[in-house]
C-alpha positions as CSV (number, residue, x, y, z in Angstrom):
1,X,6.2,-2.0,4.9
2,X,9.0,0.6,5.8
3,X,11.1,-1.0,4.0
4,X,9.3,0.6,1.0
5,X,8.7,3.6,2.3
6,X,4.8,3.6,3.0
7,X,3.6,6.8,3.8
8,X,0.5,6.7,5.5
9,X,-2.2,9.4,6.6
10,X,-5.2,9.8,8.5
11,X,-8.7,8.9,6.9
12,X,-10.5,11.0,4.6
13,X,-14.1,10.0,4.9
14,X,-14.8,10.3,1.1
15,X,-12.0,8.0,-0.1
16,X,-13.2,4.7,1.8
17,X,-16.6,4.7,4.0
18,X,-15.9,2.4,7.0
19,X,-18.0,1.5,10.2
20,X,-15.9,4.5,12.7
21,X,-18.2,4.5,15.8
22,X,-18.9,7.5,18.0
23,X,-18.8,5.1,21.3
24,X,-15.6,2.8,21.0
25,X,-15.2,0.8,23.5
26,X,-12.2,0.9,25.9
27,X,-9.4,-0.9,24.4
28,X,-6.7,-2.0,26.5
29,X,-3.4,-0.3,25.2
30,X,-0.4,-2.2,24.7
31,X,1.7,1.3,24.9
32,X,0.4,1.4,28.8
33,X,2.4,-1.6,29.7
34,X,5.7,-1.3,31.4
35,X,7.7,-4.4,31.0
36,X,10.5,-5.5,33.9
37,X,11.4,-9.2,32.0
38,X,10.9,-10.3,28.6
39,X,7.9,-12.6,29.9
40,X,6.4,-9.2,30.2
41,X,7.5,-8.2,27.1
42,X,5.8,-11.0,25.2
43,X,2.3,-10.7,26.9
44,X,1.8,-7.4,26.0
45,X,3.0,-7.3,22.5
46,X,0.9,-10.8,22.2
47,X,-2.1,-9.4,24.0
48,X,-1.3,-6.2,21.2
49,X,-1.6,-8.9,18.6
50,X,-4.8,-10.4,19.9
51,X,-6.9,-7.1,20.2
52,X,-5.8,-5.3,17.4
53,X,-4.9,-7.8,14.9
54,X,-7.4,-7.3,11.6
55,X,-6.6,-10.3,10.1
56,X,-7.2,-13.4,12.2
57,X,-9.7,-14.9,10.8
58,X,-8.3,-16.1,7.6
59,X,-4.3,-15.6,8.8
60,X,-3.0,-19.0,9.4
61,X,-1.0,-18.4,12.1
62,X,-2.5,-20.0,15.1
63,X,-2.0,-17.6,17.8
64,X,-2.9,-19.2,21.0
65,X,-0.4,-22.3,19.7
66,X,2.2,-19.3,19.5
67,X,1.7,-18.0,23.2
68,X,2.0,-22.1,24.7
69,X,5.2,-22.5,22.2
70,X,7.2,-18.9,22.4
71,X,5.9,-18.2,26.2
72,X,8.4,-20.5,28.2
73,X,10.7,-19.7,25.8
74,X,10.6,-15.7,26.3
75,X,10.2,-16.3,30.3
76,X,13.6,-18.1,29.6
77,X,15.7,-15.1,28.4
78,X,17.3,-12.1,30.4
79,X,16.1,-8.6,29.1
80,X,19.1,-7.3,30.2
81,X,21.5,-9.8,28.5
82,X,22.8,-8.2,25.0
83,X,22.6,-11.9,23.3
84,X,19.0,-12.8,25.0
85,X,17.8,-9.4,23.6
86,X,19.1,-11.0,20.1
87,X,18.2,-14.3,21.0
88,X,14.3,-12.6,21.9
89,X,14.7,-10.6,18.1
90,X,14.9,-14.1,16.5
91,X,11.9,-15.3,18.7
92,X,9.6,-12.5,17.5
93,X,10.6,-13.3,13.3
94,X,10.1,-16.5,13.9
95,X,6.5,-16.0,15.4
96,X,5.5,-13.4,12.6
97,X,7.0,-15.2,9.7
98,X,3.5,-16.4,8.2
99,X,1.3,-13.3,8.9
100,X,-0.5,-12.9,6.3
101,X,-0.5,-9.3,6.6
102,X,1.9,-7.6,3.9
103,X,1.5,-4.2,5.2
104,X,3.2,-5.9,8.6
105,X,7.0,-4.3,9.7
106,X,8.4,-4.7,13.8
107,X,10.8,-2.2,14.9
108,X,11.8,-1.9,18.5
109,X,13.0,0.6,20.9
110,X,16.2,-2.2,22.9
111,X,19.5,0.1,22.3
112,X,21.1,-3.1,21.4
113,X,18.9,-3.8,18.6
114,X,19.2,-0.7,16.8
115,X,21.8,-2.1,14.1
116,X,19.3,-4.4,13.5
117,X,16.1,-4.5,10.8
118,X,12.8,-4.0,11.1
119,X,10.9,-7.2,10.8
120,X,9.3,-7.6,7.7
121,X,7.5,-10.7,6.9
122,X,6.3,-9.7,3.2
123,X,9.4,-8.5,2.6
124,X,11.0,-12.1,3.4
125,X,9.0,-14.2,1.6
126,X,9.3,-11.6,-1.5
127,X,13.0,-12.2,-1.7
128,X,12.7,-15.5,-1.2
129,X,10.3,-16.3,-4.2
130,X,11.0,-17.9,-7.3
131,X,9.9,-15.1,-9.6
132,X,11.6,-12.4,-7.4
133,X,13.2,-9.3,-9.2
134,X,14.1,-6.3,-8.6
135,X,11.6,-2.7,-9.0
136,X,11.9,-1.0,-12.0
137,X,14.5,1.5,-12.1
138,X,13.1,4.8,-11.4
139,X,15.3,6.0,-14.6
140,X,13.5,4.1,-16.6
141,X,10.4,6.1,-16.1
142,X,12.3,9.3,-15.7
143,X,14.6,8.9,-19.1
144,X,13.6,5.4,-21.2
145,X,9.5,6.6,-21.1
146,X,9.8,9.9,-22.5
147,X,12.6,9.0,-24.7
148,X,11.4,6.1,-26.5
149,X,7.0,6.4,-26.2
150,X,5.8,9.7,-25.6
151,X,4.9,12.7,-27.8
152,X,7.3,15.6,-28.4
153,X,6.4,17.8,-25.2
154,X,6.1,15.4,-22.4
155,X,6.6,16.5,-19.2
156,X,8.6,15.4,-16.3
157,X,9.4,16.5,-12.8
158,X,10.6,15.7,-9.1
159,X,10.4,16.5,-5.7
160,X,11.5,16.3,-2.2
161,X,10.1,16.2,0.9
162,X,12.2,16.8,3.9
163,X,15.5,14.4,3.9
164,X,14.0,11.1,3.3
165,X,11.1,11.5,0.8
166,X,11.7,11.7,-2.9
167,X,8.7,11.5,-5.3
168,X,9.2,11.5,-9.4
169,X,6.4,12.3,-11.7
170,X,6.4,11.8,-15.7
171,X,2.9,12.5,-17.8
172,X,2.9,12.9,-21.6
173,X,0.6,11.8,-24.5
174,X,1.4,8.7,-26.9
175,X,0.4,9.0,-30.5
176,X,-2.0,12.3,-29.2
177,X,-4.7,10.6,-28.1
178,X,-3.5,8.4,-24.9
179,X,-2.6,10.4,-22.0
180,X,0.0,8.8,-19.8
181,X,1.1,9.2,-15.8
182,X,3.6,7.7,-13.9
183,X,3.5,8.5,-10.1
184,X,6.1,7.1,-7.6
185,X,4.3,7.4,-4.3
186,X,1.0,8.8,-3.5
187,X,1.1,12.1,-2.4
188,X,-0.7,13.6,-5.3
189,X,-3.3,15.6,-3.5
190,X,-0.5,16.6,-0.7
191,X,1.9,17.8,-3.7
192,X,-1.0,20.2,-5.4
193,X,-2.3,21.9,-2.9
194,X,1.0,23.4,-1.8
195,X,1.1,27.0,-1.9
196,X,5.2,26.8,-3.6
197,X,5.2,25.4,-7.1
198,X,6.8,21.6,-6.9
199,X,8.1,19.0,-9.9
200,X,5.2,16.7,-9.3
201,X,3.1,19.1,-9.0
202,X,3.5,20.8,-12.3
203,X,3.3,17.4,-13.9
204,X,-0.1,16.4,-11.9
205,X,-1.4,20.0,-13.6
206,X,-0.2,18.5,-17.0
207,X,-2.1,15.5,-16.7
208,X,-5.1,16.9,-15.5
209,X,-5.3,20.1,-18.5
210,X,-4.8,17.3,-20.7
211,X,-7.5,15.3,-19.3
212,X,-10.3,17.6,-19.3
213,X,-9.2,18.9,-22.9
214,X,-7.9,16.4,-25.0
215,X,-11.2,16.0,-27.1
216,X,-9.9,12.6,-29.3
217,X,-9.1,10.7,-26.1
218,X,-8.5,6.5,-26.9
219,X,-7.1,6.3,-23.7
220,X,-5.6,6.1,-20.2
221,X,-2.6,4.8,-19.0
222,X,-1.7,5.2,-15.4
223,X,1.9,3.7,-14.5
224,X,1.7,2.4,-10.9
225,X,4.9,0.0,-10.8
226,X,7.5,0.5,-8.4
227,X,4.6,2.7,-6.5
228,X,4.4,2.0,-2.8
229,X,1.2,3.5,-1.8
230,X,0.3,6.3,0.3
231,X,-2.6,8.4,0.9
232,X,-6.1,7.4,0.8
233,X,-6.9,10.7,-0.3
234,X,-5.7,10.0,-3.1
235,X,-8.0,7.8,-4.4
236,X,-10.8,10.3,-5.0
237,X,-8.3,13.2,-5.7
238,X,-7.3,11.3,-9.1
239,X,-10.1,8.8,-9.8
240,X,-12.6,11.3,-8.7
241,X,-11.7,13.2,-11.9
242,X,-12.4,10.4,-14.5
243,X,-16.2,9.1,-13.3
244,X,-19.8,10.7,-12.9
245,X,-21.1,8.4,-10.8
246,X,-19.9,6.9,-7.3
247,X,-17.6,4.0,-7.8
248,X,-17.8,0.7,-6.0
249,X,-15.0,-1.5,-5.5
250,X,-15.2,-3.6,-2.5
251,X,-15.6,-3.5,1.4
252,X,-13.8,-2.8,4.5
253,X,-14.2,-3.6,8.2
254,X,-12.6,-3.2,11.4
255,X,-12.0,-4.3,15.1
256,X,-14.5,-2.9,17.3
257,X,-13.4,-4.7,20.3
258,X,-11.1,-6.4,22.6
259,X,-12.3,-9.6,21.0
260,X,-10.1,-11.8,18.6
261,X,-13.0,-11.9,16.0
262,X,-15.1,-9.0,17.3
263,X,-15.3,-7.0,13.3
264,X,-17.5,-4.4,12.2
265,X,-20.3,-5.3,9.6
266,X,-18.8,-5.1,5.9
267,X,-19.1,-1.3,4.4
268,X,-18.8,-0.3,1.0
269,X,-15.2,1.3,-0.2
270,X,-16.1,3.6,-2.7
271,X,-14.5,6.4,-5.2
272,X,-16.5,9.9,-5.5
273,X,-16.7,11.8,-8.5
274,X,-15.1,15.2,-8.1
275,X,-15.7,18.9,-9.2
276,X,-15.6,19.2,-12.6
277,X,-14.9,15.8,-13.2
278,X,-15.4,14.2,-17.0
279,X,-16.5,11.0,-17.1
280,X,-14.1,9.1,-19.5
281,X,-15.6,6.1,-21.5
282,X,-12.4,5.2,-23.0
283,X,-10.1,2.6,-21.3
284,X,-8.4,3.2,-18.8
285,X,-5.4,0.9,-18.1
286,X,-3.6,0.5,-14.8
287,X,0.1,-0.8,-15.3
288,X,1.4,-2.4,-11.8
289,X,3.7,-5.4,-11.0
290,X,4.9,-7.1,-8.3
291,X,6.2,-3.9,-6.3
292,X,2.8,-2.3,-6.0
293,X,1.9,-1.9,-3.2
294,X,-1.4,-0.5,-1.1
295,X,-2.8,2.3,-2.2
296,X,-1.2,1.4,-6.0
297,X,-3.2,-1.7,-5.6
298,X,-6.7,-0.2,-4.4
299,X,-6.1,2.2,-7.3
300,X,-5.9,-0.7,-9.2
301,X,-8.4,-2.5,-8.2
302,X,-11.1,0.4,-8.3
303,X,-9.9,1.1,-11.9
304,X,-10.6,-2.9,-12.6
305,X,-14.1,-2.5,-11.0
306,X,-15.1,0.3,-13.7
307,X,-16.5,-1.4,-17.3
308,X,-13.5,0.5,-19.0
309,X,-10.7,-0.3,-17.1
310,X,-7.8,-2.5,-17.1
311,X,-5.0,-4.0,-15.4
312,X,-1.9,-5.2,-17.5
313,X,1.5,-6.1,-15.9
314,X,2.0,-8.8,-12.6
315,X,0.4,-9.6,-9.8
316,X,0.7,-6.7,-7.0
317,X,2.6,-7.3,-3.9
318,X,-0.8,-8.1,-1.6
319,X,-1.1,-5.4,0.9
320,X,-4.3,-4.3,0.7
321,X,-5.9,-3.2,3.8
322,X,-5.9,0.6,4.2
323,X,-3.6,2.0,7.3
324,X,-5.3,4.6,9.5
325,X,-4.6,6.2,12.9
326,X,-5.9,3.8,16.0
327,X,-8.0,7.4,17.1
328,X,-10.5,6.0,14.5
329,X,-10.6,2.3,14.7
330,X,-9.6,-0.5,17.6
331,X,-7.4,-2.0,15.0
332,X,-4.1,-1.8,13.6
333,X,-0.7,-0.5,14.8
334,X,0.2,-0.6,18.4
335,X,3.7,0.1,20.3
336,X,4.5,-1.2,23.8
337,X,7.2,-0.3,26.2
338,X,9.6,-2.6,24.5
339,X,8.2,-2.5,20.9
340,X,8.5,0.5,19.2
341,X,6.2,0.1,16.1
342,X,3.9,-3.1,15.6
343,X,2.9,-1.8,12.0
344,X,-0.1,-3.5,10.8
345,X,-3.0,-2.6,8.8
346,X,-6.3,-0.7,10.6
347,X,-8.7,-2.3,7.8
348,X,-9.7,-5.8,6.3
349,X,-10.5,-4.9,2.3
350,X,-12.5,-6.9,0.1
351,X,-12.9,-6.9,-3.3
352,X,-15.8,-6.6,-5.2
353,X,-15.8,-9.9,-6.2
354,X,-16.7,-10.9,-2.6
355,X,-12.5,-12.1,-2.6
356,X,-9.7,-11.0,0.2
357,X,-6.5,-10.3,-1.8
358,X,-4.1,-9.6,1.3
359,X,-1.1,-11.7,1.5
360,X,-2.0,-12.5,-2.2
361,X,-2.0,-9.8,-4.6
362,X,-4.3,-8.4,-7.0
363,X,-3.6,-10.1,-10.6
364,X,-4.2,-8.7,-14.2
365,X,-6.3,-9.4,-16.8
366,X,-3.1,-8.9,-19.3
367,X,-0.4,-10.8,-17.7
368,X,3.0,-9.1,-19.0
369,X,6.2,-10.5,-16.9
370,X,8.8,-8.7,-15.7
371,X,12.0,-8.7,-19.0
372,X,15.2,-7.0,-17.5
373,X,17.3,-7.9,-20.5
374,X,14.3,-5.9,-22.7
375,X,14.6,-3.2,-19.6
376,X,18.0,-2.7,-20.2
377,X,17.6,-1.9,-23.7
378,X,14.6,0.9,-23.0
379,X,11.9,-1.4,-24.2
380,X,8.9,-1.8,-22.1
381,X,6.7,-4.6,-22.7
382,X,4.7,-4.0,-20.6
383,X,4.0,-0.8,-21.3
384,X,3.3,-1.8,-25.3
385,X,0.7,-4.2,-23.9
386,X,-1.0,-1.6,-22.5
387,X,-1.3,0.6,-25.7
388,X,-1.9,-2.4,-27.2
389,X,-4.8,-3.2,-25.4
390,X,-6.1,0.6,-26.3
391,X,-5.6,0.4,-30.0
């Protein structure tokens, strides 16, 4: 979702073993097409859809009823009439409203859409909830945390990254014995090995020191709400450091073909212990809510998966499947002549548990809601759940 500011890489083969194949077959590229009327425009963003589409057997958006309904209607409209082009942008939200795919954002290249948003389904249907709020102001983690329930020495720290990027980092211990990191985005792995010192990256060198070397250790906490993913890397370069032993957490599969339902066999998705890693036996607690998002909700999940770890706050946002470059898979995002980005996940992800959480989100095993009226005040109750749970 580009509306929060996904940033995605390409796979590291560590982080999440899938089925890539040496000999993919020839998939018929939707950015080949050139499109003279908007019934071309359709059939190759809907022939995009069909072929590269993870999700399609349990979405419950019937596609071929789309094509009979939208197809006259698309073959109606001229591209180069300013209110059909509009006319066309309502078309496509309509068609993609009930993708279950949260990860899913439509941007196009028409000059007379450009004052107009990406299409984000998720997004929609977050706003529109009952239980909608807002994320977490980042000052809260920044300020209130530090303030109000770490030790005397915590540590915190930002940094940007060109003009658009901002990631905040904030690590500290509570009571001397749980260690605590907050992370905004996942670029952890990007940040630290950057040759020019960096506010996250000082605090990711906090955290670890004190992980290695904090004998009396009760406990983790690590603060993934308001995250909104990132890299896969990731996933090893922080977990990596707290196991001996490979981690199972679920599967993932892929298109392999021009076929609607032509997947890959299941393969496990996995965490590997790093270099120097120390195995910690004392709970670890993943805090998320309702605007974590992809990689803050594999994170979360993996941690669930160990016999020490936990998950206290709301029910994650439900965009699970990784996001990798189409060089490796015969899935996910596509462009066309017309279409400038059809955003979409590369990978189906299933839990451990043999369940898909996409379109769903991941819930906790210590259900804490969202209290902006405590918020405002600098308590976090969802936070004091967590060192609950740990003492």
């Amino acid at each position: 979702m580009k509306h929060l500011s996904i940033y995605i890489v390409a796979l590291i083969a560590v982080c999440v073993s899938a089925s890539c194949r040496k000999d993919l077959p020839q998939i018929n590229d939707p950015a080949n097409t050139i499109s003279g009327n908007f019934s071309e425009v359709f059939d190759s963003y809907w022939n995009g859809m069909n072929n590269n589409y993870v999700f399609w057997d349990i979405d419950t958006v019937n596609w071929d009823n789309v094509y009979k309904q939208y197809k006259p209607l698309f073959a109606k409209l001229n591209l180069y009439d300013s209110n059909d082009v509009k006319k066309g942008y309502t078309y496509f939200k309509q068609m993609t409203a009930g993708l279950v795919d949260s990860h899913y954002d439509l941007s196009f290249n028409d000059p007379w859409l450009v004052d107009s948003p990406s299409i984000d389904p998720a997004y929609e249907r977050k706003v529109a909830s009952p239980d909608y709020h807002d994320p977490i102001d980042i000052l809260h983690f920044y300020n209130n945390i530090p303030r109000f329930y770490l030790d005397r020495g915590a540590v915190r720290g930002f940094t940007n990254v060109g003009t658009t990027k901002q990631y905040v980092a904030v690590s500290g211990t509570i009571n001397q014995d749980i260690l605590y990191f907050f992370f905004s985005g996942f670029a952890l792995k990007q940040l630290y090995k950057t040759d020019t010192a960096n506010g996250v990256k000082e605090i990711e060198q906090y955290f670890f020191d004190k992980l290695a070397n904090t004998t009396n250790i009760k406990g983790v906490i690590i603060d993934v709400r308001g995250n909104p993913g990132g890299a896969l890397e990731d996933l090893n370069f922080l977990l990596g450091r707290m196991i001996d032993k490979q981690l199972d957490f679920g599967y993932t599969r892929s298109k392999q073909g021009n076929g609607r339902l032509d997947y890959s066999p299941w393969a496990p998705a996995f965490v590997t212990p790093q270099t120097g890693a120390r195995n910690i036996t004392a709970p670890i607690v993943m805090l998320a809510d309702a605007w974590s998002v992809s990689m803050a909700e594999m994170t979360t999940m993996a941690v669930k998966s160990l016999p020490n770890g936990h998950f206290v706050g709301e029910r994650t946002w439900g965009a699970n499947g990784p996001l990798i470059g189409n060089v490796y898979f015969n899935g996910g995002q596509f462009s066309t002549d017309y279409i400038q980005q059809t955003y979409t996940s590369s990978l189906m992800l299933k839990y451990r548990d043999g369940k898909i959480y996409e379109g769903i989100g991941f819930s906790p095993d210590v259900e804490v809601k969202y209290d902006a009226a405590a918020l405002a005040t600098g308590q976090d109750k969802q936070l004091e759940a967590a060192i609950g749970l740990i003492r």
